[in-house]
C-alpha positions as protocol buffer text, in pm:
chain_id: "A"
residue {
  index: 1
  type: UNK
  ca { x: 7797 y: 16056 z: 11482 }
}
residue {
  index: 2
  type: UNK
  ca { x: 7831 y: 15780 z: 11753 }
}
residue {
  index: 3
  type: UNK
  ca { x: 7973 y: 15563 z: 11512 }
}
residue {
  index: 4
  type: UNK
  ca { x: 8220 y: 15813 z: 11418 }
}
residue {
  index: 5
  type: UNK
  ca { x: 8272 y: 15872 z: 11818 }
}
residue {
  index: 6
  type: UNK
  ca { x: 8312 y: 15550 z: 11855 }
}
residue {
  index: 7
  type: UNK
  ca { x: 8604 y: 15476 z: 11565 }
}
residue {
  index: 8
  type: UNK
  ca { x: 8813 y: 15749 z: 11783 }
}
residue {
  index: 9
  type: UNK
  ca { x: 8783 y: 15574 z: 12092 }
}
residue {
  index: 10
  type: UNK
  ca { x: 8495 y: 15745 z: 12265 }
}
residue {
  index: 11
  type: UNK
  ca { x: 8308 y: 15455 z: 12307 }
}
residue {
  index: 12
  type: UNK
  ca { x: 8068 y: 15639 z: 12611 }
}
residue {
  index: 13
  type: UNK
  ca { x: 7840 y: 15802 z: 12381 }
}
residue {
  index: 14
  type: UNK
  ca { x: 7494 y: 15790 z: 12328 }
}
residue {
  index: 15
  type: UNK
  ca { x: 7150 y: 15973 z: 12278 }
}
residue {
  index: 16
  type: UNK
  ca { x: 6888 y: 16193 z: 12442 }
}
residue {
  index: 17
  type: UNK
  ca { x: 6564 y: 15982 z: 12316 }
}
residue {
  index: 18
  type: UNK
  ca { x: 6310 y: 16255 z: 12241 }
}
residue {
  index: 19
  type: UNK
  ca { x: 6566 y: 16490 z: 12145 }
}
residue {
  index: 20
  type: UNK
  ca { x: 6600 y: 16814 z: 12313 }
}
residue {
  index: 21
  type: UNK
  ca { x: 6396 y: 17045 z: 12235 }
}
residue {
  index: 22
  type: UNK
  ca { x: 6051 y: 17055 z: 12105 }
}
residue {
  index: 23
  type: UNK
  ca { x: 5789 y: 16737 z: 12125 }
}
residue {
  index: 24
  type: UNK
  ca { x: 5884 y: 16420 z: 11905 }
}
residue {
  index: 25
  type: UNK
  ca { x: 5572 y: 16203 z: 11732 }
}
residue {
  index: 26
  type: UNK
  ca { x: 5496 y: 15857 z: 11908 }
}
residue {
  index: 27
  type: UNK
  ca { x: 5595 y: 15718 z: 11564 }
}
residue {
  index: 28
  type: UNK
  ca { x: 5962 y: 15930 z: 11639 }
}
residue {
  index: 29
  type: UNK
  ca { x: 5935 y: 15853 z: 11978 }
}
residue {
  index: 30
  type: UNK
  ca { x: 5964 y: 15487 z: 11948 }
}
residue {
  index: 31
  type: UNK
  ca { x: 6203 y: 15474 z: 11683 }
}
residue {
  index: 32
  type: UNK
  ca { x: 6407 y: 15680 z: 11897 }
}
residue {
  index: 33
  type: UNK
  ca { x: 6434 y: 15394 z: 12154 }
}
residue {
  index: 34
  type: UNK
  ca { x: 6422 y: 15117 z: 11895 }
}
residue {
  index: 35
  type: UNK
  ca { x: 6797 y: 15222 z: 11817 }
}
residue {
  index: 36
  type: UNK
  ca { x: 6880 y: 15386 z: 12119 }
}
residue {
  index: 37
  type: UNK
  ca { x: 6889 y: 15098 z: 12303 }
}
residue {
  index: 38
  type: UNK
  ca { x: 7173 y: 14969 z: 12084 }
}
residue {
  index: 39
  type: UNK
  ca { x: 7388 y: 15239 z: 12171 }
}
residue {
  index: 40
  type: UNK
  ca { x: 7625 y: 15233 z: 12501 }
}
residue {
  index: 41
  type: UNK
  ca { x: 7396 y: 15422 z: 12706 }
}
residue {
  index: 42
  type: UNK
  ca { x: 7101 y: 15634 z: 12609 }
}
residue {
  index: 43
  type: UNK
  ca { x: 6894 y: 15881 z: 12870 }
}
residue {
  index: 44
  type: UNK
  ca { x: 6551 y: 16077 z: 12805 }
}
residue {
  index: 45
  type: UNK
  ca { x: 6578 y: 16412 z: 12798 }
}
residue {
  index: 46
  type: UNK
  ca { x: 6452 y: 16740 z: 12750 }
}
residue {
  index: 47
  type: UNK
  ca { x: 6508 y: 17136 z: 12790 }
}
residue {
  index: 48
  type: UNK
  ca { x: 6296 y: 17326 z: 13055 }
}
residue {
  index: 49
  type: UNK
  ca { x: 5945 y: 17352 z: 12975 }
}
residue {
  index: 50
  type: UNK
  ca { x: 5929 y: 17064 z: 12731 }
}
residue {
  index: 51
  type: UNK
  ca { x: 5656 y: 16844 z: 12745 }
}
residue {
  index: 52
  type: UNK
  ca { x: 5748 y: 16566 z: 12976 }
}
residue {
  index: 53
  type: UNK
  ca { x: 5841 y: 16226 z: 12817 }
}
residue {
  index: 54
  type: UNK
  ca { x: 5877 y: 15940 z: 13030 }
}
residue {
  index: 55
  type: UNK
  ca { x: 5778 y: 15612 z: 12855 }
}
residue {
  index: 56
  type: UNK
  ca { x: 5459 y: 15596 z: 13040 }
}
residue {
  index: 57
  type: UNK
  ca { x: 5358 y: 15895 z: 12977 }
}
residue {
  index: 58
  type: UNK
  ca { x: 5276 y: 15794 z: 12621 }
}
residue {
  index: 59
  type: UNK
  ca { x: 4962 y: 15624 z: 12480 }
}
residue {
  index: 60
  type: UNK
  ca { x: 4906 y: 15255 z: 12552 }
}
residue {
  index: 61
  type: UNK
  ca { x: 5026 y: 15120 z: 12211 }
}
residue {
  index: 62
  type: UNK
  ca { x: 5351 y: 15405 z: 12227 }
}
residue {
  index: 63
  type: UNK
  ca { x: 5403 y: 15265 z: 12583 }
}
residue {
  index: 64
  type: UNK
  ca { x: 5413 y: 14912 z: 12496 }
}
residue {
  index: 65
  type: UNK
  ca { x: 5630 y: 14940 z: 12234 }
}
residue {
  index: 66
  type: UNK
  ca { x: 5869 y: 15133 z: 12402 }
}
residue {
  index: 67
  type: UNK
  ca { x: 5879 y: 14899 z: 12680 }
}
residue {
  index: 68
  type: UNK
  ca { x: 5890 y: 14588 z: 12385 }
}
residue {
  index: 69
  type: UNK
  ca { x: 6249 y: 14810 z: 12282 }
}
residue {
  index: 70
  type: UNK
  ca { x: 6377 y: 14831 z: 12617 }
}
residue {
  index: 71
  type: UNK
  ca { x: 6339 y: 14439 z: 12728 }
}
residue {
  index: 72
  type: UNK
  ca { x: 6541 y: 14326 z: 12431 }
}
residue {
  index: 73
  type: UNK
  ca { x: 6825 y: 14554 z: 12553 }
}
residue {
  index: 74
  type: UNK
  ca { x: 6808 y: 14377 z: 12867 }
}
C-alpha cells in the first residue's frame, strides 16, 4: 500500500508499528520496526485500552532489537 501511495505522489505515508488494535507478538513486533523504519515516517500506535507498546516496554532481547532497527535508520 505505501508503495502504491507512493507511485501517486503521496510520498508522506507510513505505518502504525504494532498495528492498531489488539497486541502484536515480540516476533511481529520487531519485524514491524525492522521495515518500518524504511518507510518515510512510522509512529507507534494503538486504540484506547490497548496494551501499551513503547519499545521499552518489551523484553530485553525484543528491546534490543528494536533499538538495533531504529539506529540503522539513523
Amino acid at each position: 500500500m505505501l508503495l502504491s501511495m507512493s507511485s501517486a505522489g503521496i510520498s508522506m505515508s507510513g505505518a502504525d508499528v504494532g498495528g492498531f488494535h489488539g497486541a502484536p507478538t515480540d516476533e511481529l513486533h520487531v519485524r514491524w520496526y525492522q521495515i518500518a523504519v524504511f518507510q518515510s515516517f512510522y509512529r507507534g500506535h494503538s486504540s484506547q485500552g490497548s496494551i501499551r507498546r513503547e519499545p521499552w516496554l518489551f523484553k530485553k532481547q525484543t528491546c534490543e532489537a528494536i533499538l538495533h532497527a531504529i539506529k540503522l535508520r539513523y
